[in-house]
ROTINU-25274 format. One record per residue: residue in one letter; chain; x, y, z of N, C-alpha, C in turn. Coordinates in Angstrom, 2 decimals, always signed. Layout:
  residuo  cadena       nx       ny       nz      cax      cay      caz       cx       cy       cz
        A       A        X        Y        Z        X        Y        Z        X        Y        Z
...
# end
This chain:
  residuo  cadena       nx       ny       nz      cax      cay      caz       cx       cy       cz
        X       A    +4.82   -23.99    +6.39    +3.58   -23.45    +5.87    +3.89   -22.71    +4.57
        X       A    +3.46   -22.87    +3.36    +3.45   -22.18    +2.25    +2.44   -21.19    +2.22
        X       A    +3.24   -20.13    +1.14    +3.16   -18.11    +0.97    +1.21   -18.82    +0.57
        X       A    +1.04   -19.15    +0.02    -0.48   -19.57    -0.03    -1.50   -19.65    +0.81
        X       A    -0.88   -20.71    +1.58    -1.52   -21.15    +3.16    -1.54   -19.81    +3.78
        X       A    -0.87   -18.72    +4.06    -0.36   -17.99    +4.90    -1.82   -16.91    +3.97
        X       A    -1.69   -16.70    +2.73    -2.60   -15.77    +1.95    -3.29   -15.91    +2.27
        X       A    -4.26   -17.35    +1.90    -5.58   -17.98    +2.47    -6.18   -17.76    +3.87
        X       A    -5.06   -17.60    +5.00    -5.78   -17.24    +5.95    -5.84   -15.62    +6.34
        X       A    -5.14   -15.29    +5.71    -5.10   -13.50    +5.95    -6.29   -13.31    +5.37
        X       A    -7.16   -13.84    +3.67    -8.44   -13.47    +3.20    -9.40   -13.78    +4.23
        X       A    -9.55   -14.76    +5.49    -9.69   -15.21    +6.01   -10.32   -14.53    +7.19
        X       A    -9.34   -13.28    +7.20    -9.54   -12.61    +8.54   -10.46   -11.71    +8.50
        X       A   -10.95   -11.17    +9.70   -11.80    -9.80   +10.08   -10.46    -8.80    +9.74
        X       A   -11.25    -7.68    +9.30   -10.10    -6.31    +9.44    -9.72    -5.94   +10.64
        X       A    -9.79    -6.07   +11.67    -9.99    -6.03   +13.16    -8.80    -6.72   +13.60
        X       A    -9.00    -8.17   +12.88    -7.91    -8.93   +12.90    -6.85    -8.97   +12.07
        X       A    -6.91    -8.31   +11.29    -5.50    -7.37   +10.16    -4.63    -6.93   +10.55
        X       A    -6.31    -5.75   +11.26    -4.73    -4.24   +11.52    -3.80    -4.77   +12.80
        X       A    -4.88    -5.81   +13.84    -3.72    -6.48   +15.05    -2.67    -6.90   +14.69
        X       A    -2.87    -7.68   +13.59    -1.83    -8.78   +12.43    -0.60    -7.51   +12.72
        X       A    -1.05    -6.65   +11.46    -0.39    -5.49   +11.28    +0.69    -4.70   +12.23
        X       A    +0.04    -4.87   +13.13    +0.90    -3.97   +14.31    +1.63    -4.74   +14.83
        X       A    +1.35    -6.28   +15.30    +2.35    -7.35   +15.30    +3.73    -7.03   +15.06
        X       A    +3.48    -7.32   +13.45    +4.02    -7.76   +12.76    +5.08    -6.22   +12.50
        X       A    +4.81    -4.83   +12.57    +6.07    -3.64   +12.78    +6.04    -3.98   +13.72
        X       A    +5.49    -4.03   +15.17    +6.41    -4.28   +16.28    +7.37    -5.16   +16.56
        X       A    +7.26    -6.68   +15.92    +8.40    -7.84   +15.80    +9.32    -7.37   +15.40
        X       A    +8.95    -6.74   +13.79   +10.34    -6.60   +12.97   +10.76    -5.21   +13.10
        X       A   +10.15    -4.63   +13.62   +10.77    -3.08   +13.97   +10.52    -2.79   +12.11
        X       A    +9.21    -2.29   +11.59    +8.76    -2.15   +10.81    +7.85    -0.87   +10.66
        X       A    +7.58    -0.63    +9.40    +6.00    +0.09    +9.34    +5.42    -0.34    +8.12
        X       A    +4.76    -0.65    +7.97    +3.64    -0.81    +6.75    +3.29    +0.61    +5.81
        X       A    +3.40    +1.68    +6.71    +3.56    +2.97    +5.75    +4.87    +3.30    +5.41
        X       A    +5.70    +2.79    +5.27    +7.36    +3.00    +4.72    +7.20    +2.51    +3.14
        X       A    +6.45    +2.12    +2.71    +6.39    +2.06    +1.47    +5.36    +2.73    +0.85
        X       A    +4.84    +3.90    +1.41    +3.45    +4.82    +0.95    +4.43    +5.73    +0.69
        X       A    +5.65    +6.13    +1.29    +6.06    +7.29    +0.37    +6.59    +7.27    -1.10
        X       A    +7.33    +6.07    -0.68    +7.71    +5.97    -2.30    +6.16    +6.09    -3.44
        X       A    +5.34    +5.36    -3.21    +4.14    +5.27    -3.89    +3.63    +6.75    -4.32
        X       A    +3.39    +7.90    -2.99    +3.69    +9.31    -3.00    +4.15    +9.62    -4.12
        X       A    +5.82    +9.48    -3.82    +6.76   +10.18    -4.29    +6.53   +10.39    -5.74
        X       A    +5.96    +9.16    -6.54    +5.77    +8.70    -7.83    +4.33   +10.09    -8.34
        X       A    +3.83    +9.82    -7.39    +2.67   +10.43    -8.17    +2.78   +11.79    -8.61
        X       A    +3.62   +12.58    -7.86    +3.69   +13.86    -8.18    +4.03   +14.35    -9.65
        X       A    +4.89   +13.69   -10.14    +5.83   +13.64   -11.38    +4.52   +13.41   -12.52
        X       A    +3.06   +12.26   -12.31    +2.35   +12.63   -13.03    +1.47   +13.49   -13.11
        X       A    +1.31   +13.64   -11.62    -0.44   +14.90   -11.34    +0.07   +16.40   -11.56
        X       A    +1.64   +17.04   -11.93    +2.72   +17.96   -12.07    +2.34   +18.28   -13.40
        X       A    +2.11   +16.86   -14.19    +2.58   +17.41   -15.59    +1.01   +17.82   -15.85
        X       A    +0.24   +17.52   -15.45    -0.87   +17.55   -15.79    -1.82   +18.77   -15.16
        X       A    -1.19   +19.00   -13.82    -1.30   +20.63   -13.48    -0.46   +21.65   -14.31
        X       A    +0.46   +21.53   -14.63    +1.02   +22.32   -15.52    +0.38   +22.43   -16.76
        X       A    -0.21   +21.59   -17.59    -0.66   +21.96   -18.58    -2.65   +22.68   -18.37
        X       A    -3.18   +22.05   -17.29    -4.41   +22.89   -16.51    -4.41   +23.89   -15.85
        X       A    -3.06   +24.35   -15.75    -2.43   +25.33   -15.24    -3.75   +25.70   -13.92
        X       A    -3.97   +24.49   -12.92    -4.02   +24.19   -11.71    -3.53   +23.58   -10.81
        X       A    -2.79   +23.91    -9.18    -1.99   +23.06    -8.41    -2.89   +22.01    -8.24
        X       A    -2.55   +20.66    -8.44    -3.54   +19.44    -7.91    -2.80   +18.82    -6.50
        X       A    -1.50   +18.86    -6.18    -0.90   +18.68    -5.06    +0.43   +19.56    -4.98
        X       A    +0.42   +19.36    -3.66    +1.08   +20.69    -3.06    +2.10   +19.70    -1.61
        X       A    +3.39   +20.37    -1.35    +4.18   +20.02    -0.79    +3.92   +20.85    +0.55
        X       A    +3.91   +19.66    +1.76    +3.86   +20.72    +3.26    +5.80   +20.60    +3.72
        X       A    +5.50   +21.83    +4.28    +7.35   +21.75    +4.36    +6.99   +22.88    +5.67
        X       A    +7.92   +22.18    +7.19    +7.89   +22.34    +8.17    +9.18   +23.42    +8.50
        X       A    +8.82   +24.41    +8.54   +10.19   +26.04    +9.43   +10.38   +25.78   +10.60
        X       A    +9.30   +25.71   +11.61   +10.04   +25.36   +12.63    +9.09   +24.48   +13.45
        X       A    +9.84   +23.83   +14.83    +8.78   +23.25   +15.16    +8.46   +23.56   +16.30
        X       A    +9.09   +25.18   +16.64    +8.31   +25.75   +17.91    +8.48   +24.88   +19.32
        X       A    +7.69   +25.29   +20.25    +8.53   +25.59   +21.64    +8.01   +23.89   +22.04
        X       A    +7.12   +23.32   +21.76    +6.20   +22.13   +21.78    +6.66   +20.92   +20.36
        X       A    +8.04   +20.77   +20.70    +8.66   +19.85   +19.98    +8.13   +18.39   +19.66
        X       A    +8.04   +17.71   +20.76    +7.33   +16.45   +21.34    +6.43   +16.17   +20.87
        X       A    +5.00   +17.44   +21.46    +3.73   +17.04   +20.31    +4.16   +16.87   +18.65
        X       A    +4.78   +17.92   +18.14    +5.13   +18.02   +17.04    +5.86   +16.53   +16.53
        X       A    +6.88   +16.01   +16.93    +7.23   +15.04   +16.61    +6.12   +13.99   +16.85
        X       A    +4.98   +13.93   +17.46    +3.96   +12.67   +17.96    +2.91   +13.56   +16.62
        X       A    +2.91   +14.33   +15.81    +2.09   +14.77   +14.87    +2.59   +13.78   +14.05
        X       A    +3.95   +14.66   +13.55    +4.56   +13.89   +12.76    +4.58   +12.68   +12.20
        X       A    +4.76   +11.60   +13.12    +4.73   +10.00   +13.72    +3.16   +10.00   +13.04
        X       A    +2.42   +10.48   +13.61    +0.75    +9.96   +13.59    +0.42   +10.44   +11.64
        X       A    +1.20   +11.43   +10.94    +0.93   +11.91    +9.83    +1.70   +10.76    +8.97
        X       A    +2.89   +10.58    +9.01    +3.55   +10.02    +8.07    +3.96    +8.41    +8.60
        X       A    +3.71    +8.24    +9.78    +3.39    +6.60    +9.83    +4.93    +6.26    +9.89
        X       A    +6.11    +7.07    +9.66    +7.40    +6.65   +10.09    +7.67    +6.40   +11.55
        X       A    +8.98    +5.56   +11.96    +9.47    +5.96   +13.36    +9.46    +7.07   +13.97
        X       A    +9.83    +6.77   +15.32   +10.04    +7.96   +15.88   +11.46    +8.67   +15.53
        X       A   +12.22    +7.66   +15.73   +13.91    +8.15   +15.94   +13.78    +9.21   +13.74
        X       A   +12.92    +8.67   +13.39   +13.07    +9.10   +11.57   +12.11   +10.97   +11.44
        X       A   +10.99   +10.72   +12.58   +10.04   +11.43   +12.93   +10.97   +12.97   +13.71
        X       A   +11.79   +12.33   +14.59   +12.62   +13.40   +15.54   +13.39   +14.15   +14.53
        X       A   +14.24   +13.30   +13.31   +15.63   +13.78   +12.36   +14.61   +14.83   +11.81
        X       A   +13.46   +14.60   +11.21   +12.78   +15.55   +10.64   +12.64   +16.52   +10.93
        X       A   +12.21   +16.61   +12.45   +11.79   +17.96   +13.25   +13.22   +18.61   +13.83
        X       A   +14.71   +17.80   +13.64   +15.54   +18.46   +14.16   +16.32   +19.32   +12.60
        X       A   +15.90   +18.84   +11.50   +16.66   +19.34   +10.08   +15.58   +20.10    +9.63
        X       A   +15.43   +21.57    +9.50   +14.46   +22.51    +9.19   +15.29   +22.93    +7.88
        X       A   +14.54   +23.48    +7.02   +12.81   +23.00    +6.78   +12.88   +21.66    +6.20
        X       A   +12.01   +20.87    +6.69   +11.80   +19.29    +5.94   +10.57   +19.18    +5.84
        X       A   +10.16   +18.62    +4.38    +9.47   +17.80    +3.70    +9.04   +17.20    +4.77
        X       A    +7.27   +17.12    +5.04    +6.93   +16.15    +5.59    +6.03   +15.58    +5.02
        X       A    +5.23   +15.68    +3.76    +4.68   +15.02    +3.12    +4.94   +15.57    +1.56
        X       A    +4.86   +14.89    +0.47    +5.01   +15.56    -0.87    +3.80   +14.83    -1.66
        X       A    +3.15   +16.00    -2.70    +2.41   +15.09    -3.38    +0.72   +14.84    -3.05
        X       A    +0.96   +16.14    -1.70    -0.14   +15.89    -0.88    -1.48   +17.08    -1.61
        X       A    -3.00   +16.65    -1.65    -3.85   +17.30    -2.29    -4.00   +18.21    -0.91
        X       A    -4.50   +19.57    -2.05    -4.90   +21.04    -1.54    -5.36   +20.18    -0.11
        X       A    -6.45   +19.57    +0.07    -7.43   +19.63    +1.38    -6.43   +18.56    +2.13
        X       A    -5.78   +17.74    +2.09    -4.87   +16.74    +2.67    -3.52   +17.84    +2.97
        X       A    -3.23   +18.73    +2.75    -1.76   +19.66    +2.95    -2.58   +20.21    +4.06
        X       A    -3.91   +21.09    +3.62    -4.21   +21.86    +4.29    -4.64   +21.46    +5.73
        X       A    -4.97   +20.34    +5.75    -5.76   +19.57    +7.48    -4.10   +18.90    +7.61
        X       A    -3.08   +18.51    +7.54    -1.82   +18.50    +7.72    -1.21   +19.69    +8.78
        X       A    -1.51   +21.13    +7.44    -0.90   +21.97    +8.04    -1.63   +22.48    +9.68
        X       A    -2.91   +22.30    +9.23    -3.91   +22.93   +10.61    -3.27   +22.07   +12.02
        X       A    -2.57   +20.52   +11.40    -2.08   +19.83   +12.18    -1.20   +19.71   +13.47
        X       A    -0.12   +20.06   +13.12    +0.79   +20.38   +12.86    +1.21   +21.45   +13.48
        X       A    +0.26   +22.98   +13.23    +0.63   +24.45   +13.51    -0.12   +24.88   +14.90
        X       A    -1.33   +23.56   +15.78    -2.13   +23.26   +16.70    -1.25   +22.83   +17.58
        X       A    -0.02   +21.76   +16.85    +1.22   +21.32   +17.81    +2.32   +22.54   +18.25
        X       A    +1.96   +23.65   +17.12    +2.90   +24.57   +17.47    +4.05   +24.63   +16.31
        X       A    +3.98   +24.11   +15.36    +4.95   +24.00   +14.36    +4.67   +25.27   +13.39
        X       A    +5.85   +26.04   +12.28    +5.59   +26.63   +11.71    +5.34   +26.02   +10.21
        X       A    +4.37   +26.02    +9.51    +4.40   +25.51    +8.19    +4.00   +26.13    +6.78
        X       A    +4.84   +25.83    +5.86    +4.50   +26.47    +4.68    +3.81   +25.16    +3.39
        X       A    +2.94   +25.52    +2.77    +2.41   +25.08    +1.51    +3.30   +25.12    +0.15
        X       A    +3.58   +24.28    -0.40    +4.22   +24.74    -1.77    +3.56   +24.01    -2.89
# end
């Protein structure tokens, strides 16, 4: 079957029938489809930075996790559900304090993060 054939029927589909596609398809390959949203992230900061700096307003803001309190588990199943990584990638996070769990993230996206997060019992700071 040619990369075409294969396109053609993905335009093809219901979204319904995507996101199934989707989940498939990380569960086969031991995958995620959001493993490439951080890098995408990562990029943006470096321009929306220079441009808060000269508006001399924060436009995104870094959530960065202190601790993750007595309710680890939820916290790591936050985690997982926020950043769309593994688990085993989700756990390293919550066991190496303080870590980055999202960068790049806007005021109201940090802030419903942090409310997230600190409901699981985690301690979190804004930067």
């Amino acid at each position: 079957m040619a990369k075409e054939d294969i396109l053609q029927q993905i335009e093809e589909m219901s979204v319904k029938d995507l996101a199934e596609l989707v989940e498939m398809i990380e569960e086969r390959f031991n995958v995620s489809a959001a493993m490439a949203a951080p890098v995408a992230v990562a990029a943006a900061p470096a321009a929306g930075g220079a441009e808060g700096d000269a508006g001399g307003a924060v436009d995104t803001l870094k959530v960065v996790m202190t601790s993750a309190g007595q309710k680890k588990i939820q916290v790591i199943k936050e985690i997982k559900e926020i950043t769309g990584k593994g688990l085993k990638e989700c756990k390293e996070l919550a066991d190496s304090l303080p870590a980055t769990i999202k960068e790049g993230a806007s005021p109201d996206e940090a802030t419903s993060i942090k409310e997230k997060l600190e409901a699981a019992g985690a301690e979190i700071e804004l930067q």
